[in-house]
N, C-alpha and C positions, 0 to 999 in steps of 0.2 A: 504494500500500500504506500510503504514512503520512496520507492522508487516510482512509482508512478505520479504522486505527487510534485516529486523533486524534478520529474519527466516531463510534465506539464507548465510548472513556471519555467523552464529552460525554454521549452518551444514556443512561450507567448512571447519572450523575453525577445526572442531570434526570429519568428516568424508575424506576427502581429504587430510590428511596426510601418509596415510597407503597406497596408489597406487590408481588406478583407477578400476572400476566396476562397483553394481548397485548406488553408489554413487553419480555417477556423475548425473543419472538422478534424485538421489534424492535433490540432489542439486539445479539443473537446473528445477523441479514443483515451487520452491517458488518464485524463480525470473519470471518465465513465468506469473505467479498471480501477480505480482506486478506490472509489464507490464500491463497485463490486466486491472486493478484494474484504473493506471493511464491511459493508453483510453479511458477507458468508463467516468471516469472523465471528460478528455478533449473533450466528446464528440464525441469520432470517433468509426464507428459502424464497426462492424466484417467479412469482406466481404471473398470471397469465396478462392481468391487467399491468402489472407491473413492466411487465415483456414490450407491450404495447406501448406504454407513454415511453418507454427507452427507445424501442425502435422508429417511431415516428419524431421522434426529438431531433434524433442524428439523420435520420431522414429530411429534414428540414433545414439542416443546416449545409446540405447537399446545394440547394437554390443559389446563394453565394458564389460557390464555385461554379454555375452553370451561367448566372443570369449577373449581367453586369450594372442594370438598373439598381438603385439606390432603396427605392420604395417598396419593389419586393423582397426586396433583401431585411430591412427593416422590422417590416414583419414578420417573415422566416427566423431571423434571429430572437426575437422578441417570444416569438412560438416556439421554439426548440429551447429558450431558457423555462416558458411556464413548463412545458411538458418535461423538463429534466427534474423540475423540482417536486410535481407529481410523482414522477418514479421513484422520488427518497422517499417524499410521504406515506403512498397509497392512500389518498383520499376516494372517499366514495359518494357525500353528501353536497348538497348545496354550496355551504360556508366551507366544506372541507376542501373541495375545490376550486371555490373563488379563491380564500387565503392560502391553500397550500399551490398554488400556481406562484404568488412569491414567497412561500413559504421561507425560501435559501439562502432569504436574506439572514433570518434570524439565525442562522447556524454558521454566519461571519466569522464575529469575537470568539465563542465558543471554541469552533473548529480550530481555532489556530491555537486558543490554550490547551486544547487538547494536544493540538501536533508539536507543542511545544516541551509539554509533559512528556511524552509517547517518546521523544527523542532522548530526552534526561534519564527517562528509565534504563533505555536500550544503554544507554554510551557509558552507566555506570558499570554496568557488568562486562560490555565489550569493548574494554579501550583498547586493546589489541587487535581485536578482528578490525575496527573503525582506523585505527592506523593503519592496517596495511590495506585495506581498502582506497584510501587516501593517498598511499604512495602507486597504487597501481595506476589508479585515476591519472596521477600526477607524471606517470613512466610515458603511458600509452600518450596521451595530451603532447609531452615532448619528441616523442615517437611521430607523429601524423604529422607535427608543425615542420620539423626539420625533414622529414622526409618525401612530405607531402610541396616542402617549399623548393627539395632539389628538383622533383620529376616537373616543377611545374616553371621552371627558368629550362628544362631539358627537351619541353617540347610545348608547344605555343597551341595545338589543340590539348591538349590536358589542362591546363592552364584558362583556358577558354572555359572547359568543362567547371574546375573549379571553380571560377568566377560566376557560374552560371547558378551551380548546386547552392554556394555557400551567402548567406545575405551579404549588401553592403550597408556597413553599420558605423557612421563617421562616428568620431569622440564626440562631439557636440550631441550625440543620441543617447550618450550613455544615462542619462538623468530618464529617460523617457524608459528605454527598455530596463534599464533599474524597477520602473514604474510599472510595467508590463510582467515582470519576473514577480515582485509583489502580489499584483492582483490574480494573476498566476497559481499564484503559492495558497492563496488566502481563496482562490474558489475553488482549488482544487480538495485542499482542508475542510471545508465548508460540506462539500456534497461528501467526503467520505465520511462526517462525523454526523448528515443527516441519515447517511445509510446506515450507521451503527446504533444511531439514538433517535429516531424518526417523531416528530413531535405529533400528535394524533390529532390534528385539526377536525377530525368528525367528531371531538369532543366538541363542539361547540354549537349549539343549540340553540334554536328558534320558536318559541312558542309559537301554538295554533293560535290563529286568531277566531277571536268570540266566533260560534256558527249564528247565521241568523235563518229565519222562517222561511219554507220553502219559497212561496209566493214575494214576499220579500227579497228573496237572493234572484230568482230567476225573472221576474219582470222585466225589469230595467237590461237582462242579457236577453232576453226574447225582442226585446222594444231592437234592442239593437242587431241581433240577426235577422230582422223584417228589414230594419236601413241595409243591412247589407247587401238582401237579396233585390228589393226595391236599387240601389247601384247597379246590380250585377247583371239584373231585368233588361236596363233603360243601355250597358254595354252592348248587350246578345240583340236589341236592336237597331245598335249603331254599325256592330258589323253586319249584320245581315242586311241593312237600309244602305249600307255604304257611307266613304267619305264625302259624295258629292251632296249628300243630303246635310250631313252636319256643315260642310262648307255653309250651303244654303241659307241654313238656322242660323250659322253663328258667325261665320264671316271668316271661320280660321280653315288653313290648308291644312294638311296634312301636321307637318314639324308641329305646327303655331298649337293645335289640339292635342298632339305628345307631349311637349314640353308644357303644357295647361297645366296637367296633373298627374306627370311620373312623381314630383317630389310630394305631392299631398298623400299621395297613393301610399308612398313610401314611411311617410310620418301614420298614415292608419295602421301600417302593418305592423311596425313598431308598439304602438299606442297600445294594438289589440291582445300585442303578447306582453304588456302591462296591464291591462282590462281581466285575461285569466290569471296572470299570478295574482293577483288582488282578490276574484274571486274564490280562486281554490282555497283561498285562505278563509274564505268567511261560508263557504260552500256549508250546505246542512249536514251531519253526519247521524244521523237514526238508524238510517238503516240499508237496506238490499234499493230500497224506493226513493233514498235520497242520491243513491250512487249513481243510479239511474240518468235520476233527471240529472243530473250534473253531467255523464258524460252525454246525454242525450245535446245537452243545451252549448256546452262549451265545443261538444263536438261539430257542433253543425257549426259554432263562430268560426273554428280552424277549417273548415272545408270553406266556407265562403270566403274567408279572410286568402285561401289558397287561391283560391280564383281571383280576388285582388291582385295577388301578387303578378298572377299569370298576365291578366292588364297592363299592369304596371311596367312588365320586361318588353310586351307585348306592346307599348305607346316608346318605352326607349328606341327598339328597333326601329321603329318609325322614323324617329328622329334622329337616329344616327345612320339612316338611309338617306335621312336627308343634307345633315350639316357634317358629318365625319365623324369618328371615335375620336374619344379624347382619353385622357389617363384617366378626368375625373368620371366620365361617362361607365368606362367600361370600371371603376371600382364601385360606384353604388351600384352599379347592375349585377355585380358580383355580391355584395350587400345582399340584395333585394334576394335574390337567387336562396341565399345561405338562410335567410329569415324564413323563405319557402321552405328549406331543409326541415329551420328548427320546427315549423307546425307539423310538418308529415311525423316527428320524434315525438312531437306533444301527443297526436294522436294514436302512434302506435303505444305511449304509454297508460293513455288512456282504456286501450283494451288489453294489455298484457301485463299492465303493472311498470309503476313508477320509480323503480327501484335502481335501473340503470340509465334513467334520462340524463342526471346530470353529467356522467360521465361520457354519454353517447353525445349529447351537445359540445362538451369537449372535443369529444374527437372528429365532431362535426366540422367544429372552428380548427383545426389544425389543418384534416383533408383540404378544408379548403385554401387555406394559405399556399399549403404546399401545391394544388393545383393552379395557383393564380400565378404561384412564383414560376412553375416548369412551364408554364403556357407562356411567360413572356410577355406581359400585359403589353412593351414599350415594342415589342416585335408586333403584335397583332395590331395597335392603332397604326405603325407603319404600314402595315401590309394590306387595311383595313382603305386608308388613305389613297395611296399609291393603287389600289384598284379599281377607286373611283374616280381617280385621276386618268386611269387608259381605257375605261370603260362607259365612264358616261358624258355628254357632249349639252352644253361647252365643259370642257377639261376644265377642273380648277382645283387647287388644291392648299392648302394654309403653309407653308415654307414657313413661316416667322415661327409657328409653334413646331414642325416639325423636328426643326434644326436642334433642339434642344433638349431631343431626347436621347438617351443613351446608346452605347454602341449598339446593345442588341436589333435595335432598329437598320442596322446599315444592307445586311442582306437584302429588304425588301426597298427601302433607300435608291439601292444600287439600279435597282431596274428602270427608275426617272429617265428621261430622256433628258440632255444638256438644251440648259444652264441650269435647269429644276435641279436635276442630280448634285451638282457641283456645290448650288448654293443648301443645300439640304444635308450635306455633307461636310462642308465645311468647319463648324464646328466640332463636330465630332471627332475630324481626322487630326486637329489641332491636338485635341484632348487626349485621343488613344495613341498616337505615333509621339508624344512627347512625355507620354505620362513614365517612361523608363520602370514599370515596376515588374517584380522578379515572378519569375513562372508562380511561386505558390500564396501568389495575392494577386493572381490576374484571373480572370473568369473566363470559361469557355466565351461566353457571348463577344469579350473586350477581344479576345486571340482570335475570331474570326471576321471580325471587323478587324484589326489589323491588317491580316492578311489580304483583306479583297482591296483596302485601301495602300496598300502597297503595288499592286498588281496594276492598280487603274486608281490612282488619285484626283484630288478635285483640280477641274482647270480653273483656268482666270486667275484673276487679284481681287475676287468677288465685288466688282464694283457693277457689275452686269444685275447682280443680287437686288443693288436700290432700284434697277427698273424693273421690278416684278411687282405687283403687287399681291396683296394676301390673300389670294385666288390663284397665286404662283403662274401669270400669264402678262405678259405684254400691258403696259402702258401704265403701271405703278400706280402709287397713291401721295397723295400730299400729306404730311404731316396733320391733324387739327388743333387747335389749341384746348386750352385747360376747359373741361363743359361742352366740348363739342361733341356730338353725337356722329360716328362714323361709320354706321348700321353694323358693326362687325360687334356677333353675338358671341362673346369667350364660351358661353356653355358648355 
């Protein structure tokens, strides 16, 4: 366990100065063994859910290394820390979940008095094994430096090689990876002393709220699945009557009546899985007759609330047929999507029992991170763009926001015709072909944009770029001043 430890703040020390990539999960193998290492010590055996939030952790932290975008990356990391700290805990409830997702803070200070003790123990009995340990350490170390510095003034690819494998770490870094070696040490310490002593966060309980009278509870949710279906009604006649009829009525095209009420759409569906926690909380409890009417009632709000949703994605598409994906487009639509998840989970625990919802909503919210991250959100709005650019007439396309999405986008990039390509590129190629950083903080996505912008880089002095305008076609725009309205909808 303290070789894995001592394994882990070495690597953050050395490899986690340079950005993030396959790093981090090379990072995060030695700590997860130290963890281990300390369970099985402490006796606790490796059970199935446990298996789960482990493997789905480092699964996630997989995206980094794949995806060069910032935002998925963000979240994938953010998710493979809750779910690591799950795997110390084993939580099963509500609260056990919420707080045991950062449960790992609290086993900081802890952890490290312990790794501190653990070391005092060991080194009183073995001051002999620890010195010669020390001097081997100290043999080989001199062995690699001097021998590793002849082969490599002996031949200019070995040297090449070494340069490649080994980070560059100025003196001016040392205060920083000092920093890294630290935080290193102290989470690696951290998750092996929560695997050893796991704090039982399903200790911590919610009382039931008051029940109230059947007719009481269920009214006011009946009154509201009639609004629902009264919505759902007045939809199933808009597609079936067509867009040209709402034109008609309302004066809006297509976009104008998606973008009306994807976002209201989205605030009900939210609301509504606040409308049944509240309820189940006050729901009746007598008997076989109150279970009933409760899933009878809640039931039907999550089926109709489902059908919201389906709207909801169903007026995006609209609108992203019409004005293009955006980053923020296609994340509430992934939103909207997962909120569809969590009701099909409310439902099935409504007929099989509520016992593994919160952890299925869990692993609801990770599936999907990790599915947002490997999709490439920044690859698919490019590719997304870039096809309604060669395919619908007049051609137009948004360059100003393009330009500033991450490499992963350059593949699909790549297929613009010039000057669109070049100025769509442009940034980008600045960023990737200068950013110098070492194979194990560079991401699949960053290494293949490299390489296509090596092969075929951008032309011009991008001064061809000011005459395009944000429609990326001929005859530009004028600047407007402070309050002027330039009909250009960011959405």
């Amino acid at each position: 366990m303290l070789c894995s430890v001592l394994a882990t703040a070495v690597l953050s020390a050395v490899l986690l100065g340079d950005g993030l990539g396959l790093n981090l999960l090379i990072v995060a193998v030695p700590a997860a063994l130290a963890a281990f290492f300390a369970a099985r010590s402490a006796g606790r055996r490796l059970r199935p859910w446990t298996a789960t939030w482990a493997v789905g952790g480092l699964a996630l932290l997989v995206v980094p290394a794949l995806r060069d975008a910032g935002w998925p990356t963000f979240l994938a990391v953010v998710s493979a820390f809750a779910l690591g700290s799950l795997t110390l805990h084993g939580s099963r409830t509500w609260p056990g979940v919420l707080v045991g997702s950062v449960g790992l803070f609290d086993s900081l200070v802890p952890g490290v008095i312990w790794g501190v003790r653990g070391i005092r123990a060991r080194a009183d009995g073995s001051r002999a094994r620890w010195g010669a340990a020390l001097r081997t350490a100290i043999a080989a170390l001199v062995l690699l430096v001097v021998f590793g510095t002849l082969f490599a003034s002996a031949d200019a690819a070995f040297a090449d090689l070494l340069s490649s494998l080994l980070p560059d770490a100025p003196v001016g870094e040392a205060p920083w990876r000092i920093l890294l070696f630290a935080l290193g040490l102290a989470g690696a310490l951290a998750a092996a002393y929560a695997a050893a002593a796991p704090v039982r966060w399903d200790g911590i309980t919610v009382r039931p709220g008051r029940p109230r009278g059947r007719v009481e509870w269920a009214l006011p949710l009946i009154v509201l699945d009639l609004l629902f279906a009264a919505f759902i009604a007045l939809q199933l006649v808009v597609l079936l009557g067509g867009y040209e009829k709402v034109r008609a009525e309302t004066g809006l095209d297509h976009a104008e009546y998606a973008r009306q009420g994807f976002w209201q759409l989205l605030w009900a569906t939210l609301l509504t899985l606040l409308v049944i926690a509240l309820a189940l909380r006050r729901a009746p409890r007598g008997g076989s007759r109150d279970r009933t009417l409760v899933r009878a009632v809640l039931g039907t709000l999550c089926v109709l609330t489902l059908v919201v949703v389906a709207s909801a994605l169903r007026r995006m598409d609209l609108y992203v047929d019409e004005y293009g994906l955006t980053r923020l487009r296609i994340s509430v639509a992934a939103m909207e999507l997962w909120l569809g998840v969590v009701l099909v989970l409310i439902l099935a625990a409504g007929v099989f029992g509520a016992r593994f919802l919160p952890r299925a909503v869990a692993v609801s919210a990770a599936a999907g991170v990790l599915a947002f991250g490997l999709l490439s959100p920044d690859a698919l709005v490019a590719e997304q763009n870039v096809r309604r650019f060669e395919t619908r007439e007049p051609a137009g396309i948004d360059l100003d926001y393009l330009k500033d999405l991450s490499a992963d986008a350059v593949p699909a990039l790549d297929r613009l015709p010039e000057p669109q390509r070049s100025c769509a590129l442009r940034v980008i190629q600045r960023e990737v072909l200068d950013s110098g950083t070492p194979w194990y903080a560079t991401s699949l996505g960053e290494a293949r944009a490299r390489e296509i912008l090596e092969k075929r880089p951008v032309r011009g002095d991008g001064r061809t770029c000011y005459t395009l305008g944000r429609d990326g076609t001929r005859g530009g725009y004028e600047p407007h001043g402070e309050g002027d309205d330039d009909g250009y909808d960011p959405y």
